[in-house]
N, C-alpha and C positions, 0 to 999 in steps of 0.2 A: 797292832792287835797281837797279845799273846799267842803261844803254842794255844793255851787252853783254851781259850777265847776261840781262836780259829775252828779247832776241832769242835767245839761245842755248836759253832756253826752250821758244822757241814752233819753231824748226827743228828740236831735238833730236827729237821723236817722227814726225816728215817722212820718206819714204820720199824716195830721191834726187829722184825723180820729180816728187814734190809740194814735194818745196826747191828746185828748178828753178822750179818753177810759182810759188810763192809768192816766188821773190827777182825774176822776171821784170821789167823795165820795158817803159814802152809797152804797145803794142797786143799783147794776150796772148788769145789761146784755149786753154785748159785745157779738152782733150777729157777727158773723165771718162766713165770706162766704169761701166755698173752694180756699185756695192757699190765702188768704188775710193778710197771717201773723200773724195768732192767738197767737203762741206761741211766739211771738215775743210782742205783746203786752199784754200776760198774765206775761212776765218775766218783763217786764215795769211797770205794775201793780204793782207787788212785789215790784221794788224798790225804784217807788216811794213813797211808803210806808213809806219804811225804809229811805231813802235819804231826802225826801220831808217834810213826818210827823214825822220823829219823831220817827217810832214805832218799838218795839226791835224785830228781827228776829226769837227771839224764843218765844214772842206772835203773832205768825200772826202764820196764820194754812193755809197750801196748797194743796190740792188734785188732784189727778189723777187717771188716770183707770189702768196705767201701770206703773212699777219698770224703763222701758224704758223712759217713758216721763218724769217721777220724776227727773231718773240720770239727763237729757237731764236739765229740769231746773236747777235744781240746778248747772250742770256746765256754765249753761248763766246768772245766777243770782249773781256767783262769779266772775266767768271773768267782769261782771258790776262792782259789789260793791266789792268787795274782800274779800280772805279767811275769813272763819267764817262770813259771813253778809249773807248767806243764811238761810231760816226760818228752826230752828229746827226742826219742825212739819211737812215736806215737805212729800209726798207718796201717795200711792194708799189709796183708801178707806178701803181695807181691813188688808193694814197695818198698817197706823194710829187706825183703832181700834181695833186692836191687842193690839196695846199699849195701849191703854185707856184702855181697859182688865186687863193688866200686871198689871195697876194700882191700879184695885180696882174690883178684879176677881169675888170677893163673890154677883155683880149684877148680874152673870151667875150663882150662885151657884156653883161657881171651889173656888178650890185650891191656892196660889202661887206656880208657877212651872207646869202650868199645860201645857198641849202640844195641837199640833196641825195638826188638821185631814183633808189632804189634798182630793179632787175629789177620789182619786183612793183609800185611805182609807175610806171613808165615802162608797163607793161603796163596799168594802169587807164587813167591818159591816153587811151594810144594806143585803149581799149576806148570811152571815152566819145567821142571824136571821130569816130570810125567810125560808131557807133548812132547822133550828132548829122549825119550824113552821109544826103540823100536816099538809099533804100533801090537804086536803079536807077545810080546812081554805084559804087554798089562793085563788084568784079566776085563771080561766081561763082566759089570755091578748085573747085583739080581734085578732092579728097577734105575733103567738110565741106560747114558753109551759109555763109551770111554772117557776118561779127561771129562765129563760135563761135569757144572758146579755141584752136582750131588756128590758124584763120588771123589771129589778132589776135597771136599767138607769132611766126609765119610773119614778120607786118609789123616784130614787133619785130627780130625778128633780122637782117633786112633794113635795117632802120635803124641799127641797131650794127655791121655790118657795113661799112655807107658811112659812118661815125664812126672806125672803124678803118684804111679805108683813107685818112682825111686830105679826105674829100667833103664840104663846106660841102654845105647845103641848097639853095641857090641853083645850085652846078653840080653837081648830082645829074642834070640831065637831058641831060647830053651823055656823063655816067660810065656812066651807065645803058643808054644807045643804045651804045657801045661795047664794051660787055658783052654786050648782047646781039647786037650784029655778029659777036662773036668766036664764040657761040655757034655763032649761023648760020653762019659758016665753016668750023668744026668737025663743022657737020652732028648738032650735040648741039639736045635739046628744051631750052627755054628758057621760062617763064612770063612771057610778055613782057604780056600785061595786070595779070598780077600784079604784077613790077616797075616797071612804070610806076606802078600805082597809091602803091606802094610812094615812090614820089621825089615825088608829090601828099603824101601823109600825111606824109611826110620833115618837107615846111614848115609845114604846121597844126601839127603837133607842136614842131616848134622854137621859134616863136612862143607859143606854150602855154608852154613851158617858160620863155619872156622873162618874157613878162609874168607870172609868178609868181618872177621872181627865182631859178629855181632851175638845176640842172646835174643830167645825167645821167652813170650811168657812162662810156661813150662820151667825153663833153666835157671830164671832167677830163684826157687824154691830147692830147684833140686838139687842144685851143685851144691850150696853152703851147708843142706840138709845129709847126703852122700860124704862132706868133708867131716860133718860133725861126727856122721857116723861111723867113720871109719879111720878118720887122723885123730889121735886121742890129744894131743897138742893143740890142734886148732880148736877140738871140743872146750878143750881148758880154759883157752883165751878165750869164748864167746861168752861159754856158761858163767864165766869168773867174772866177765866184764857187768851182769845183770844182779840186781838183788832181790828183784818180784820179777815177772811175767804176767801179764793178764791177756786176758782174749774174752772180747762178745761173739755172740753166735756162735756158739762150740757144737750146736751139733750141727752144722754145719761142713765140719773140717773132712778132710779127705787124710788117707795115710800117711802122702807126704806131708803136710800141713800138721797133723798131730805127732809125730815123729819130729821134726823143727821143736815142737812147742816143749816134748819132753826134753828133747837133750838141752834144747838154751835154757831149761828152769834147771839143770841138773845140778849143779853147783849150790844155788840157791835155795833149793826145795820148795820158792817160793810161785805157785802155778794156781792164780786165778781166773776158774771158767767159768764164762754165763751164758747160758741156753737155755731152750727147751725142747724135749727130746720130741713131746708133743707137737712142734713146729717144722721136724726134722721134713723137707719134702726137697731136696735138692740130689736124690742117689742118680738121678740118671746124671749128672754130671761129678758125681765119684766121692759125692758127703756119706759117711758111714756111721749110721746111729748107733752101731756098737761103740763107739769112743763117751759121745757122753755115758749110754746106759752102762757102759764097766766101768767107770771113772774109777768107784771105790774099790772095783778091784785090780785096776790098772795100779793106782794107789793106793796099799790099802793105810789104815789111818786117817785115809781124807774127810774131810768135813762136808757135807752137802747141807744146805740153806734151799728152802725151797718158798719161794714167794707166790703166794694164792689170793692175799688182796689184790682184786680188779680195778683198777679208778678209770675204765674206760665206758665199761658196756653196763645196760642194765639187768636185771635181776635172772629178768627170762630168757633174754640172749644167752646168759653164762650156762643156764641150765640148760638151753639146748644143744648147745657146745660141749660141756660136761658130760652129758648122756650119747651124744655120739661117738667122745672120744675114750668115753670109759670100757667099747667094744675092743681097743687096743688091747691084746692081754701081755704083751711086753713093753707097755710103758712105767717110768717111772710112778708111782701111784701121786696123782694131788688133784686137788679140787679146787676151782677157784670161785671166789666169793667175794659179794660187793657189797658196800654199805649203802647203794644207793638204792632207789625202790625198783619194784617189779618190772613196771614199765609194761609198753605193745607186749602182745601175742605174737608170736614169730607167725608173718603170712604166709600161705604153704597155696599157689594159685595153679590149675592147671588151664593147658590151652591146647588146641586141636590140631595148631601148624606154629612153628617156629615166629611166621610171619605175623600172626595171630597176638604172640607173645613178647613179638616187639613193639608190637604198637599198645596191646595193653600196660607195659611198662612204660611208653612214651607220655599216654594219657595219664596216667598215675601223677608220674611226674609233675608232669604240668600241673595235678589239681596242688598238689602239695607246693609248689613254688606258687599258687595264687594262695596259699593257707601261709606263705611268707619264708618256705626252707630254701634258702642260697641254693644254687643248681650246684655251686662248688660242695656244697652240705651233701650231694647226692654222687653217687657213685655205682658203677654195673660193674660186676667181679663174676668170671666165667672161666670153665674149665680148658677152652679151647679158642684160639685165636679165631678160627673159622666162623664161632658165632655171631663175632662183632658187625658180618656184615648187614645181617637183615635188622638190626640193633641200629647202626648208624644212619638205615635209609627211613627208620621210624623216627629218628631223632632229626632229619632234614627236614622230612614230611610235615612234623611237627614243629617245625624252627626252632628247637631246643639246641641252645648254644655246649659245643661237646669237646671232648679232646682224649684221644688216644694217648694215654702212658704206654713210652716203650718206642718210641720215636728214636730214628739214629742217630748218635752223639754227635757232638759237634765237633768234636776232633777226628770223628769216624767217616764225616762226610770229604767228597771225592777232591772237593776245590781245596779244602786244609791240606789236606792229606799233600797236596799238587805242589802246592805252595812250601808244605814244610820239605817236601821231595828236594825242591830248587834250593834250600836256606841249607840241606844236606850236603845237596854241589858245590852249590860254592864254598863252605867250609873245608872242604877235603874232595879235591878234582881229582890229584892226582893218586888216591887211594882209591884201593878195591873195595874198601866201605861203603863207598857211594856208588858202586855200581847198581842197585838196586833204586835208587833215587833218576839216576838215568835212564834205566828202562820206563821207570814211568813218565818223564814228563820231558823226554830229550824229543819229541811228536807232538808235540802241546807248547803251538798248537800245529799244526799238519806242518810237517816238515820236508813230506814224502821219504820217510823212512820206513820201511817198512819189515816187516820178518823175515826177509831175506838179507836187506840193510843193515838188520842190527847184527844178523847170523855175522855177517863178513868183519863188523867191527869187533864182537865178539872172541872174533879167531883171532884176528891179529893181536889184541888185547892177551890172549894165553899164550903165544908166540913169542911175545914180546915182553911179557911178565908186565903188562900195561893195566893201571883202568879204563873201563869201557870211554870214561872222557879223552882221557889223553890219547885211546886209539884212535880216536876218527882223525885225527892230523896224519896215522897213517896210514890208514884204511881206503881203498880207491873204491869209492862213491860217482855216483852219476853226478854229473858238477853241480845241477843245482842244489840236488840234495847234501853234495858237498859243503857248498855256498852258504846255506840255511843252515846247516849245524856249525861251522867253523863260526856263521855271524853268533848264532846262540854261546855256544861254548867261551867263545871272547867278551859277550858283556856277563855269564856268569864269573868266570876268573876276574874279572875287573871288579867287578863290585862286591866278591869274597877278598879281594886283596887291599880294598879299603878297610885298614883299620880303624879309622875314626867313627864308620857307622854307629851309632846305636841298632841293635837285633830291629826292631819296629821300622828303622828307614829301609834297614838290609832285607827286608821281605817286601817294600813296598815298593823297591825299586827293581827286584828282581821280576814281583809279578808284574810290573810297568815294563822294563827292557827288553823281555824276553817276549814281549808280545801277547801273554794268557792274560791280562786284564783287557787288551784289546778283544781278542777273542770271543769272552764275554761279551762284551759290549756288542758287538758285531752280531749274534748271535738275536738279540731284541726279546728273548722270551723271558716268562716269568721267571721262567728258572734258571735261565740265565741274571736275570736282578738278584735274586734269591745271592745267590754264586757271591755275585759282587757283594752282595751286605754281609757274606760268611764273611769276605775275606777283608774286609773294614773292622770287622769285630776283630778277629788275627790281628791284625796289625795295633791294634788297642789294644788286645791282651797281651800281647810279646812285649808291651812296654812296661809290662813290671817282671821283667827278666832281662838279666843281663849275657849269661852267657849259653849261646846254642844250645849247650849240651841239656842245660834244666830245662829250656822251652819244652826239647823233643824228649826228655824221658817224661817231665808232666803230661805231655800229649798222649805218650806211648803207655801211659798210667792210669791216665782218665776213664773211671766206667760211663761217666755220662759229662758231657761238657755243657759251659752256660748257655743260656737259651732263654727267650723271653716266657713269662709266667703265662698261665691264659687265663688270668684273669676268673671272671664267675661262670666258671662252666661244668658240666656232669663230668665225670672221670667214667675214662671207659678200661679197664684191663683186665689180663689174667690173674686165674689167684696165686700164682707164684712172683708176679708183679706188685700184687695186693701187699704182699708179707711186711709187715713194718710200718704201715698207714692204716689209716683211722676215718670212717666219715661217720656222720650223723645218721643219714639212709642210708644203706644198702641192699642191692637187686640183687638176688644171685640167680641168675636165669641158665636154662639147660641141664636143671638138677634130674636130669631121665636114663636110664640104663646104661643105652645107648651113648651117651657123652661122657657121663660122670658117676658112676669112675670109669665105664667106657669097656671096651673087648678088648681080646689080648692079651699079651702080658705081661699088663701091668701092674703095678705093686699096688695090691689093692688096702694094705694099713696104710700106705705112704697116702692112698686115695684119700681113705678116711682121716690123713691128721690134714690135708687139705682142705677137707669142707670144715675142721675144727679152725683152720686159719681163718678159712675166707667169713665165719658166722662171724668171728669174734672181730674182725673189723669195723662190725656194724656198733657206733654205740646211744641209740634209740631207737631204731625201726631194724629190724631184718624179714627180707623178703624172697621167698626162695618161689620159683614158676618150672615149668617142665612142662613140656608136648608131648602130645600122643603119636605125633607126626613130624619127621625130622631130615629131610636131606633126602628125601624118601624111602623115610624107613621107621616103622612104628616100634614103640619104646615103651617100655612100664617105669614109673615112679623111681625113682634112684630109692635105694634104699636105708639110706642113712637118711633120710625124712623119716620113717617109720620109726628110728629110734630117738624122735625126739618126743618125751612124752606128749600125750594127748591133751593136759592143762596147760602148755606153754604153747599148745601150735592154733589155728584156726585157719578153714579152710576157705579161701574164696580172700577178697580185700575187704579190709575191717572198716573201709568208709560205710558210710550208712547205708543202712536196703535203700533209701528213699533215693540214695543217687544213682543208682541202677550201675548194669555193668559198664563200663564205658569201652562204645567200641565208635564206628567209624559211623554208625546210623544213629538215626535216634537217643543225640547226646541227652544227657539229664538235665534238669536247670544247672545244677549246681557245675557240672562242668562246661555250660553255655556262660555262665559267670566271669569262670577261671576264663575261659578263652577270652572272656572279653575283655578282664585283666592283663593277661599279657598282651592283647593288641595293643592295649591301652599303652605299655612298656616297650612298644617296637618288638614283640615276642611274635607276634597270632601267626595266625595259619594264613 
């Protein structure tokens, strides 16, 4: 196939809109409204890049927020251009600068080979250094005790937080006092013993993490971002190395993350972003919608492309969407518009108890899947995790087969985690890298080691400038517990010291030798079986990896790991869960004062581009319910129903008066029907 040929390819299925967008040079913002085909003209972007200009796949840099969107690129970037013409550089933010790490460690002050300290390890750290903290040093949390999982999360997020904004540890304590001046200004409460203490832990922690050669999520951004900014040499070589940049979900990005994105484009001039400032709902975790909305004046010259065809939702959805989110009065202005028809009336249902409105959603359901719509076609999108529960016990009540999105990853669960611990040991026993792999799983399984156990090996380990493994040979333990670790510690180093393993035998003999697949077994519970089928899949997936080190930064990278599909069932999640999928039906229950957008203080536009997410997911039905009765607490109408005009909404369910309300008494024919449809399907009641 020709250059021409190729390109004409990849334009030909482009709305003018997105051939604008994708031929653009320079500094481009591609506003992308929901369902407008973002990712279909961010993958156009890329090739004509490469197809159009010229430019080679492995200088163009691509970013994302997920391992999922990356794959997803990059298999639509090859199915265009084919094998190998997808950008080397393609991934999330935090695994590209991973890599940029790998390349030149010592601007973190690491090692080569150093590792990487996932959410649940940076939270252990930050736990043991706290508890090794005199008890009268840490403060009192306003809600909690000391050390409990609140406030050791609390520390964490505090520390990732001054990781993201570009805050070394060392001047954490003048970032900290200006923060909370501003507070004071504001006349806002502010935790200022708890922030302080928080910039104290900052540096025990950072140091922790030195002296064990390793990096937390926070550092792979920050260090390369701090070098670019400040070594003009090292900026040379990165920004020189690229000849586009592009990035989805830009409004999205936090300081450090847009800081990154300008200096690697800075050589190039070339900085392709795609968002929607209208979908920006991510600020409590540190996204700043002023990045997209100044783009053009961050750049000025830049070109902005704004995509308003819809190919998702119908006519009336858009408009109720559009009429809520045009109360923004700092958003970018656009309208989005679909060629397809009117479609439902948006349902607007109210109900007297929570309870009330789960079950009439249940019943809904049900009549519509006897009318033939897939339960996977259906979906419940809510502002609060809390709702899902009176939600799932209408959905049992009713045998509606369901599934909660938002389930823990699979590289996040306890038994992975156990196992990648052990595949740590024995790569490196007698380094201080793996001392944090020993703490977890040198008692796993009961070893009789205990907090006083490890305290003793612990010392002689700093005495002796030892790791925690090598000190127990000499460390005086009570013999058995002697015995149990010396037997554990001898068959890790033996089967770390076979070189011939494939990674896949090396994990399945460690969890066999060391006695944790017994354990399991011994155990007989579900979740005990459960355990053992995580750690079968491990051992299958380590076999398309060859060396340690990719296993565990993949693992330590993963936002969500494989896991079986469910098949044809309702989706149950939050609408920040919601963002990015699409159903047929869509519930959105709890639309009342009281939940949504809720008391407090919270960002009440960020509330309102929220309910713009969660409508436009819907693309034929949307159904919006709210109580008058909630948790016991009575609530008025959310008011972002009010501004969806009065021709696109109707009050009550649009099935017909003749099938009455459907409650728990006196079903109607027509849902005596449906029920006896689904019995008929293994579904009934």
């Amino acid at each position: 196939m020709s250059a021409q040929a190729g390109l004409a390819a990849i334009l030909e299925p482009l709305t003018p809109s997105q051939r604008d967008a994708a031929l653009a040079e320079g500094r481009v913002l591609v506003l992308a409204g929901a369902g407008t085909g973002k990712t279909k003209t961010l993958t156009a972007g890329v090739a004509t890049r490469i197809r159009a200009r010229g430019m080679l796949p492995a200088r163009i840099l691509c970013v994302t927020f997920t391992n999922k969107a990356a794959a997803e690129m990059r298999e639509r970037i090859t199915g265009a251009l084919g094998e190998g013409q997808a950008p080397t550089w393609l991934g999330t933010f935090h695994g590209l600068g991973a890599r940029q790490l790998r390349a030149e460690p010592e601007v973190a002050h690491l090692r080569s080979g150093f590792d990487i300290r996932d959410a649940d390890d940076s939270l252990a750290i930050i736990r043991r250094i706290m508890k090794g903290l005199p008890e009268h040093e840490v403060p009192v949390p306003e809600d909690g005790k000391r050390c409990d999982a609140r406030q050791i999360r609390k520390m964490a997020e505090r520390i990732g937080h001054m990781k993201d904004e570009l805050v070394r540890s060392e001047e954490a304590w003048s970032w900290v006092a200006a923060l909370l001046a501003r507070r004071r200004a504001a006349h806002k409460w502010a935790d200022e013993e708890g922030w302080n203490f928080a910039v104290r832990l900052y540096g025990l922690y950072q140091a922790t993490l030195r002296e064990q050669n390793a990096a937390d999520f926070g550092d792979l951004l920050m260090w390369p971002t701090l070098a670019l900014l400040n070594d003009k040499s090292y900026r040379r070589r990165w920004s020189e190395r690229f000849t586009a940049v592009l990035a989805d979900e830009f409004q999205d990005v936090n300081h450090g993350q847009m800081l990154w994105l300008k200096l690697m484009s800075e050589h190039s001039g070339e900085l392709f972003c795609v968002g929607d400032d209208s979908q920006s709902i991510y600020s409590w975790r540190g996204a700043k919608i002023s990045f997209i909305r100044n783009f053009q004046k961050t750049f000025p010259g830049a070109t902005l492309v704004k995509l308003e065809e819809n190919f998702r939702s119908t006519g009336r959805i858009l408009a109720a969407a559009n009429a809520v989110i045009a109360f923004d009065e700092g958003r970018i202005p656009k309208t989005l518009y679909t060629k397809r028809d009117a479609g439902e009336l948006i349902e607007v249902v109210d109900y007297g108890s929570g309870e009330a409105e789960a079950h009439g959603i249940a019943a809904e359901m049900g009549c519509r899947a006897a009318d033939g719509v897939a339960w996977r076609d259906m979906a419940i999108i809510y502002r609060q995790n809390r709702l899902s529960r009176a939600l799932e016990e209408a959905l049992l009540h009713a045998r509606i087969p369901y599934e909660i999105i938002g389930d823990v990853g699979f590289y996040h669960r306890a038994v992975v985690k156990d196992a990648l611990a052990l595949l740590v040991l024995s790569g490196c026993p007698e380094s201080r890298q793996s001392d944090e792999a020993f703490r977890r799983v040198a008692n796993l399984p009961k070893r009789g080691l205990g907090a006083k156990g490890l305290g003793e090996i612990e010392r002689e380990a700093l005495a002796r400038g030892l790791s925690l493994f090598d000190a127990v040979e000499h460390t005086a333990l009570p013999a058995k517990v002697k015995a149990s670790l010396t037997e554990f510690c001898q068959a890790v180093r033996l089967i770390g010291m076979d070189a011939e393993l494939r990674l896949c035998e090396r994990i399945e003999l460690l969890v066999d030798k060391t006695g944790y697949k017994s354990m399991l077994r011994e155990l007989g519970t579900d979740e005990a079986e459960d355990a053992l089928g995580n750690l079968n899949e491990l051992v299958t997936l380590s076999e398309g990896f060859v060396r340690t080190q990719d296993l565990l930064e993949h693992a330590a990278l993963a936002t969500s790991g494989p896991k079986e599909t469910g098949g044809d069932r309702v989706q149950l999640m939050t609408m920040h869960r919601a963002k990015g999928l699409e159903f047929g039906h869509v519930f959105l229950p709890g639309w009342e004062e009281a939940v949504f957008p809720g008391m407090g203080e919270r960002n009440y536009e960020e509330e309102r581009r929220l309910a713009y997410v969660a409508l436009t997911r819907a693309m034929y039905r949307a159904t919006i319910t709210w109580a008058g009765f909630r948790h016991g607490m009575r609530s008025d109408r959310c008011g972002f129903v009010d501004e969806i005009p009065l021709e696109h909404r109707h009050a009550g369910w649009l099935r017909k008066a003749q099938q009455g309300e459907v409650t728990g008494q006196g079903l109607s024919p027509s849902w005596q029907r449906a029920r006896a449809q689904m019995d008929a399907l293994g579904l009934g009641f």
